[in-house]
C-alpha positions as CSV (number, residue, x, y, z in Angstrom):
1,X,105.1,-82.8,-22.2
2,X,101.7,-80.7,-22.9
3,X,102.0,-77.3,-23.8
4,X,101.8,-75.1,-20.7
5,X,99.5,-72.0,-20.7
6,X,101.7,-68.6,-18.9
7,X,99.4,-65.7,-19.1
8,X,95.3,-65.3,-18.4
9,X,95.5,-64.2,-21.9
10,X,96.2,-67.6,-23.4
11,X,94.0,-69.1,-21.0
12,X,90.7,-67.2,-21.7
13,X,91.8,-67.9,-25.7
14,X,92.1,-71.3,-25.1
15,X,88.4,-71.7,-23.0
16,X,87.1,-69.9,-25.6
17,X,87.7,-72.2,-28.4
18,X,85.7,-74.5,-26.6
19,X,83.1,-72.8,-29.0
20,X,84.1,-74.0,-31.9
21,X,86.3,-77.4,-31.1
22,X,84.8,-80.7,-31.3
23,X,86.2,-81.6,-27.9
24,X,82.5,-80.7,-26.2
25,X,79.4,-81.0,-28.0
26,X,77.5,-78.9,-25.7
27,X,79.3,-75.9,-25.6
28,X,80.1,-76.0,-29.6
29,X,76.3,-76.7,-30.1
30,X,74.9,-73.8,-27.9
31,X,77.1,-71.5,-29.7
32,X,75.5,-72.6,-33.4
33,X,72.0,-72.0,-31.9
34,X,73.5,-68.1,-30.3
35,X,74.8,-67.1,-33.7
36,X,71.0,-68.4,-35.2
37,X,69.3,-67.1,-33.2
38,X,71.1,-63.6,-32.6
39,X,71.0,-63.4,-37.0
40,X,67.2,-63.7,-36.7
41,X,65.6,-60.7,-36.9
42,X,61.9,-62.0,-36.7
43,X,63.0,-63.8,-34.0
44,X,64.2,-60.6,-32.2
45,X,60.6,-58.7,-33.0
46,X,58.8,-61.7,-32.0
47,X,60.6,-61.3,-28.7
48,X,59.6,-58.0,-27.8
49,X,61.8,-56.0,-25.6
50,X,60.8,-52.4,-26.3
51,X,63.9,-51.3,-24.9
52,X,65.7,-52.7,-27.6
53,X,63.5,-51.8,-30.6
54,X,66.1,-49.3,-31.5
55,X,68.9,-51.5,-31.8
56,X,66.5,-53.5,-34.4
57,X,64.6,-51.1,-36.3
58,X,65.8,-47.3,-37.6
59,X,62.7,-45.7,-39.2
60,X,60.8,-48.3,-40.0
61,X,63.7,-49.9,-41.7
62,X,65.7,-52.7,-40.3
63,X,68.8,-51.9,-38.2
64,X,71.7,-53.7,-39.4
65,X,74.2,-51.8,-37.6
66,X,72.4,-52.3,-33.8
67,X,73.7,-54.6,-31.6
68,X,71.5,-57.4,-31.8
69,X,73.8,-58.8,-29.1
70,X,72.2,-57.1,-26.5
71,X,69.5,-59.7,-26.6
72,X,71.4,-62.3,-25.6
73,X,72.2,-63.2,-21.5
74,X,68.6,-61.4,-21.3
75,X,65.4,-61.8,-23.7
76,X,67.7,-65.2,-25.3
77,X,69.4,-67.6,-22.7
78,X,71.5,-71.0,-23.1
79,X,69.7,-72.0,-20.2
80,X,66.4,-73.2,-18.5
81,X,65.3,-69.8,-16.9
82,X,61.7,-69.3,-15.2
83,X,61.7,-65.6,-14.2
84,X,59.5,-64.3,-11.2
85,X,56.7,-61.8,-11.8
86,X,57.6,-58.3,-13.2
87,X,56.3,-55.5,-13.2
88,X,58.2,-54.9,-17.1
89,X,56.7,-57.3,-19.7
90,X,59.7,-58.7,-20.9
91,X,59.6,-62.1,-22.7
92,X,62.3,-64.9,-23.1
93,X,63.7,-68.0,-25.2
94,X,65.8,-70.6,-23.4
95,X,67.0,-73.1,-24.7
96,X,69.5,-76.1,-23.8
97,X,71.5,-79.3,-25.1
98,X,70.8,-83.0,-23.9
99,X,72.5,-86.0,-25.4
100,X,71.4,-89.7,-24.4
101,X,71.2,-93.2,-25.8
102,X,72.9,-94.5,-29.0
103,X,70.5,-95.8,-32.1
104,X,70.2,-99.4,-31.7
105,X,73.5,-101.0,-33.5
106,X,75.1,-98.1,-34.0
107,X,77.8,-97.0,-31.8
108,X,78.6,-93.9,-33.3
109,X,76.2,-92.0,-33.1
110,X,74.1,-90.6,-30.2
111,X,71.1,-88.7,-30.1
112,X,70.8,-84.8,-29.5
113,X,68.2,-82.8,-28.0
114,X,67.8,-79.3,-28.4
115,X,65.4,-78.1,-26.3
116,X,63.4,-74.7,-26.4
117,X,61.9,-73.5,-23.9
118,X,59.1,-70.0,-25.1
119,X,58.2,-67.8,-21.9
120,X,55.8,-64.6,-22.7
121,X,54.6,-62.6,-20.3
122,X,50.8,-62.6,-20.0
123,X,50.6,-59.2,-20.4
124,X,52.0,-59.0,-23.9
125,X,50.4,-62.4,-24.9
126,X,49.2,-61.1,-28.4
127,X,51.7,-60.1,-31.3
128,X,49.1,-56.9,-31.6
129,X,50.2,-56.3,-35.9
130,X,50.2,-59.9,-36.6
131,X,47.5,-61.2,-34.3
132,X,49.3,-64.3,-33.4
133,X,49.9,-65.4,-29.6
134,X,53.6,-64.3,-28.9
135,X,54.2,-68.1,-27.9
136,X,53.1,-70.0,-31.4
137,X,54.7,-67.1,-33.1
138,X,58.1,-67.6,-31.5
139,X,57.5,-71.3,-31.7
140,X,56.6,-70.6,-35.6
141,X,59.9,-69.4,-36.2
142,X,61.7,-71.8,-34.6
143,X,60.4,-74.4,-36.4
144,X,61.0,-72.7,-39.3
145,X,64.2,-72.1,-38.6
146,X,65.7,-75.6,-37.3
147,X,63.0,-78.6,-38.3
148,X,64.6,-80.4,-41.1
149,X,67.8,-78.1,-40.9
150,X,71.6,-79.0,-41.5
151,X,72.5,-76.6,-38.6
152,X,74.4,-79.3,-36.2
153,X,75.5,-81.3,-39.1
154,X,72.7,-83.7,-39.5
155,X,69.0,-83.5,-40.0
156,X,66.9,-82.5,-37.0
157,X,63.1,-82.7,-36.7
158,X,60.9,-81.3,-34.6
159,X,59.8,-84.0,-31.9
160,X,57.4,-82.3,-29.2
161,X,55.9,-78.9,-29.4
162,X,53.7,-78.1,-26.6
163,X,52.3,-75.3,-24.8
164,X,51.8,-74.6,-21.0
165,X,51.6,-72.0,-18.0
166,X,53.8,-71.1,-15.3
167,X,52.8,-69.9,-12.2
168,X,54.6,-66.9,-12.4
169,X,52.1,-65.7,-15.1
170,X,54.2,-66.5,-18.0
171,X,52.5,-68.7,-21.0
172,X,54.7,-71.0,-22.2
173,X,56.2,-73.2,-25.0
174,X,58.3,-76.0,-25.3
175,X,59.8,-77.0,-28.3
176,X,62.2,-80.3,-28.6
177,X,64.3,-80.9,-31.9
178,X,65.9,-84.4,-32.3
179,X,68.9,-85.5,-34.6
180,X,72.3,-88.1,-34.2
181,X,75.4,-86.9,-34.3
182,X,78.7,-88.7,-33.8
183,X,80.0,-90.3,-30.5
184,X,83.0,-89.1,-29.1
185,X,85.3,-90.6,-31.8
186,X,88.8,-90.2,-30.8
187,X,92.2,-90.8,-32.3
188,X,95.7,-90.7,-30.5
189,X,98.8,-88.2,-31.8
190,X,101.8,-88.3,-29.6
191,X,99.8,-89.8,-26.6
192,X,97.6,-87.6,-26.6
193,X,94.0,-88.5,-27.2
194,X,91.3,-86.1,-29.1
195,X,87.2,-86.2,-30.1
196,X,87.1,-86.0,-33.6
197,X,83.8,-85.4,-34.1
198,X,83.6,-82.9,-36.7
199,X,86.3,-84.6,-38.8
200,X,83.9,-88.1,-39.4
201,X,82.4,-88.4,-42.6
202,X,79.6,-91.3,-43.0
Protein backbone atom coordinates (compact mmCIF):
# COMPACT_ATOMS: atom_id res chain seq x y z
CA UNK A 1 0.00 0.00 0.00
CA UNK A 2 1.72 3.63 -0.79
CA UNK A 3 2.47 5.77 1.93
CA UNK A 4 -0.41 8.14 2.64
CA UNK A 5 0.19 11.88 3.13
CA UNK A 6 -2.18 13.30 6.56
CA UNK A 7 -1.33 16.84 7.05
CA UNK A 8 -0.68 19.97 4.29
CA UNK A 9 2.52 19.98 5.99
CA UNK A 10 3.78 16.74 4.48
CA UNK A 11 2.15 17.53 1.35
CA UNK A 12 3.83 20.88 0.56
CA UNK A 13 7.29 18.87 1.72
CA UNK A 14 6.67 16.28 -0.50
CA UNK A 15 5.72 18.88 -3.81
CA UNK A 16 8.66 20.47 -2.95
CA UNK A 17 11.16 17.91 -3.46
CA UNK A 18 10.05 17.81 -6.81
CA UNK A 19 13.09 20.32 -6.97
CA UNK A 20 15.57 18.19 -6.45
CA UNK A 21 14.18 14.42 -7.42
CA UNK A 22 14.77 12.95 -10.68
CA UNK A 23 11.13 12.08 -11.02
CA UNK A 24 10.66 15.45 -13.38
CA UNK A 25 13.32 16.96 -15.33
CA UNK A 26 11.66 20.19 -15.67
CA UNK A 27 11.01 21.19 -12.42
CA UNK A 28 14.59 19.81 -11.04
CA UNK A 29 16.20 21.71 -14.12
CA UNK A 30 14.50 25.17 -13.52
CA UNK A 31 15.56 25.08 -10.03
CA UNK A 32 19.58 24.49 -11.10
CA UNK A 33 19.24 27.53 -13.49
CA UNK A 34 17.24 29.74 -10.14
CA UNK A 35 20.06 28.93 -7.76
CA UNK A 36 22.60 30.18 -10.99
CA UNK A 37 21.28 32.67 -11.67
CA UNK A 38 20.10 34.14 -8.14
CA UNK A 39 24.32 33.47 -7.17
CA UNK A 40 25.23 35.77 -10.09
CA UNK A 41 25.85 38.95 -9.05
CA UNK A 42 26.80 40.45 -12.59
CA UNK A 43 23.84 38.99 -13.67
CA UNK A 44 21.74 40.89 -11.04
CA UNK A 45 23.61 44.48 -12.04
CA UNK A 46 23.25 43.65 -15.54
CA UNK A 47 19.51 43.46 -14.82
CA UNK A 48 19.00 46.75 -13.41
CA UNK A 49 16.20 47.15 -11.00
CA UNK A 50 17.15 50.32 -9.13
CA UNK A 51 14.88 49.38 -6.48
CA UNK A 52 16.93 46.61 -5.65
CA UNK A 53 20.40 48.14 -5.86
CA UNK A 54 20.48 48.11 -2.15
CA UNK A 55 19.90 44.60 -1.62
CA UNK A 56 23.12 44.19 -4.09
CA UNK A 57 25.49 46.81 -3.35
CA UNK A 58 26.36 48.46 0.38
CA UNK A 59 28.86 51.33 -0.31
CA UNK A 60 30.19 50.54 -3.20
CA UNK A 61 30.98 47.09 -1.94
CA UNK A 62 29.00 44.08 -2.82
CA UNK A 63 26.08 43.06 -0.58
CA UNK A 64 26.34 39.57 0.54
CA UNK A 65 23.87 39.74 3.15
CA UNK A 66 20.82 41.28 0.66
CA UNK A 67 18.30 39.25 -0.48
CA UNK A 68 19.16 38.61 -3.87
CA UNK A 69 15.91 36.59 -3.86
CA UNK A 70 13.87 39.41 -4.31
CA UNK A 71 14.82 39.28 -8.01
CA UNK A 72 13.28 36.27 -8.66
CA UNK A 73 9.15 35.94 -9.65
CA UNK A 74 10.10 39.70 -10.94
CA UNK A 75 13.29 41.01 -12.88
CA UNK A 76 14.14 36.63 -13.26
CA UNK A 77 11.15 34.35 -14.30
CA UNK A 78 10.92 30.44 -15.07
CA UNK A 79 8.80 31.42 -17.70
CA UNK A 80 8.16 33.02 -21.19
CA UNK A 81 6.92 36.57 -19.93
CA UNK A 82 6.34 39.66 -22.48
CA UNK A 83 5.39 42.52 -20.17
CA UNK A 84 3.20 45.54 -21.57
CA UNK A 85 4.63 49.03 -21.64
CA UNK A 86 5.67 50.71 -18.30
CA UNK A 87 6.03 53.63 -17.31
CA UNK A 88 9.15 52.06 -14.69
CA UNK A 89 12.07 50.69 -16.78
CA UNK A 90 12.34 47.52 -15.42
CA UNK A 91 14.08 44.78 -17.36
CA UNK A 92 13.71 40.84 -17.27
CA UNK A 93 15.26 37.24 -18.01
CA UNK A 94 12.91 34.35 -18.66
CA UNK A 95 13.83 31.46 -19.25
CA UNK A 96 12.21 27.85 -19.79
CA UNK A 97 12.90 23.95 -20.26
CA UNK A 98 11.98 21.94 -23.62
CA UNK A 99 12.94 18.34 -24.14
CA UNK A 100 12.35 16.51 -27.68
CA UNK A 101 13.71 13.80 -29.86
CA UNK A 102 16.25 11.09 -28.86
CA UNK A 103 19.93 11.15 -30.70
CA UNK A 104 19.68 8.72 -33.49
CA UNK A 105 20.45 5.11 -31.84
CA UNK A 106 20.36 6.06 -28.61
CA UNK A 107 17.45 5.55 -26.49
CA UNK A 108 18.68 6.94 -23.50
CA UNK A 109 19.19 9.95 -23.94
CA UNK A 110 17.03 12.95 -25.05
CA UNK A 111 17.87 16.26 -25.89
CA UNK A 112 17.35 19.49 -23.62
CA UNK A 113 16.73 22.90 -24.32
CA UNK A 114 17.13 25.65 -22.12
CA UNK A 115 15.91 28.57 -23.46
CA UNK A 116 16.58 32.34 -22.47
CA UNK A 117 14.61 34.67 -23.34
CA UNK A 118 16.61 38.77 -22.58
CA UNK A 119 13.82 41.68 -22.44
CA UNK A 120 15.33 45.36 -21.74
CA UNK A 121 13.35 48.09 -21.71
CA UNK A 122 14.21 50.70 -24.46
CA UNK A 123 14.59 53.22 -22.13
CA UNK A 124 17.56 51.72 -20.28
CA UNK A 125 19.00 50.02 -23.47
CA UNK A 126 22.66 51.09 -22.69
CA UNK A 127 24.72 49.63 -19.57
CA UNK A 128 25.75 53.56 -19.14
CA UNK A 129 29.55 52.38 -16.97
CA UNK A 130 30.20 49.62 -19.30
CA UNK A 131 28.86 50.93 -22.53
CA UNK A 132 27.48 47.72 -23.61
CA UNK A 133 23.61 47.26 -24.77
CA UNK A 134 21.88 45.79 -21.71
CA UNK A 135 20.73 42.85 -24.03
CA UNK A 136 24.39 41.44 -25.36
CA UNK A 137 25.59 42.23 -21.86
CA UNK A 138 23.01 39.93 -20.17
CA UNK A 139 23.42 37.59 -23.06
CA UNK A 140 27.35 37.82 -22.39
CA UNK A 141 26.97 36.53 -19.12
CA UNK A 142 24.86 33.90 -19.91
CA UNK A 143 26.99 32.45 -22.13
CA UNK A 144 29.64 32.75 -19.92
CA UNK A 145 27.96 31.18 -17.43
CA UNK A 146 26.26 27.95 -19.03
CA UNK A 147 28.03 27.33 -22.83
CA UNK A 148 30.28 24.41 -22.27
CA UNK A 149 29.06 24.02 -18.58
CA UNK A 150 28.57 20.75 -16.41
CA UNK A 151 25.43 22.50 -14.76
CA UNK A 152 22.59 19.84 -15.84
CA UNK A 153 25.03 17.03 -15.75
CA UNK A 154 26.25 16.99 -19.28
CA UNK A 155 27.94 19.50 -21.60
CA UNK A 156 25.72 22.22 -23.04
CA UNK A 157 26.52 24.62 -25.85
CA UNK A 158 25.15 27.45 -26.93
CA UNK A 159 22.95 26.78 -30.14
CA UNK A 160 21.11 30.14 -31.21
CA UNK A 161 21.76 33.51 -29.95
CA UNK A 162 19.75 36.11 -31.57
CA UNK A 163 18.39 39.46 -30.96
CA UNK A 164 14.90 41.11 -31.71
CA UNK A 165 12.12 43.69 -30.72
CA UNK A 166 8.89 43.45 -29.18
CA UNK A 167 6.23 45.60 -29.79
CA UNK A 168 5.80 46.54 -26.42
CA UNK A 169 9.20 48.56 -26.70
CA UNK A 170 11.26 45.95 -25.20
CA UNK A 171 14.72 44.87 -27.18
CA UNK A 172 15.22 41.58 -26.98
CA UNK A 173 17.45 38.42 -26.81
CA UNK A 174 17.07 34.88 -27.22
CA UNK A 175 19.53 32.59 -26.18
CA UNK A 176 19.06 28.55 -26.64
CA UNK A 177 21.58 26.06 -24.93
CA UNK A 178 21.50 22.38 -26.02
CA UNK A 179 22.77 19.22 -24.21
CA UNK A 180 21.43 15.14 -23.71
CA UNK A 181 20.59 13.94 -20.75
CA UNK A 182 19.08 10.62 -19.83
CA UNK A 183 15.59 9.28 -20.69
CA UNK A 184 13.35 8.49 -18.10
CA UNK A 185 15.24 5.36 -16.94
CA UNK A 186 13.20 3.49 -14.46
CA UNK A 187 13.56 0.54 -12.14
CA UNK A 188 10.81 -1.21 -10.08
CA UNK A 189 11.12 -1.70 -5.92
CA UNK A 190 8.09 -3.32 -4.40
CA UNK A 191 5.82 -2.51 -7.52
CA UNK A 192 6.50 0.58 -7.49
CA UNK A 193 8.18 2.06 -10.49
CA UNK A 194 10.76 5.20 -10.27
CA UNK A 195 12.94 7.62 -13.00
CA UNK A 196 16.34 7.07 -12.14
CA UNK A 197 17.80 9.57 -13.92
CA UNK A 198 20.32 11.04 -11.75
CA UNK A 199 21.57 7.68 -10.58
CA UNK A 200 22.80 6.46 -14.50
CA UNK A 201 26.32 6.61 -15.05
CA UNK A 202 27.56 6.22 -18.89
Amino acid sequence: MAEQILTQKELIVELANYACTPDYDNIRFKEKIKQKLLNNVALLYALHDVNKESELFENGNINYDGDWSLYFGDNIRPYLFIPESQSESKNFLCYDVSFSETPKYNGIEKYCNVVFTVLCNNKDAIDKNTGIPRHDLIGGILCRHFNWSNIFGNQCKLVKDQGSVTDTNFITRTLIFEFTTTNSITHTVNNTTRIINNEVHT
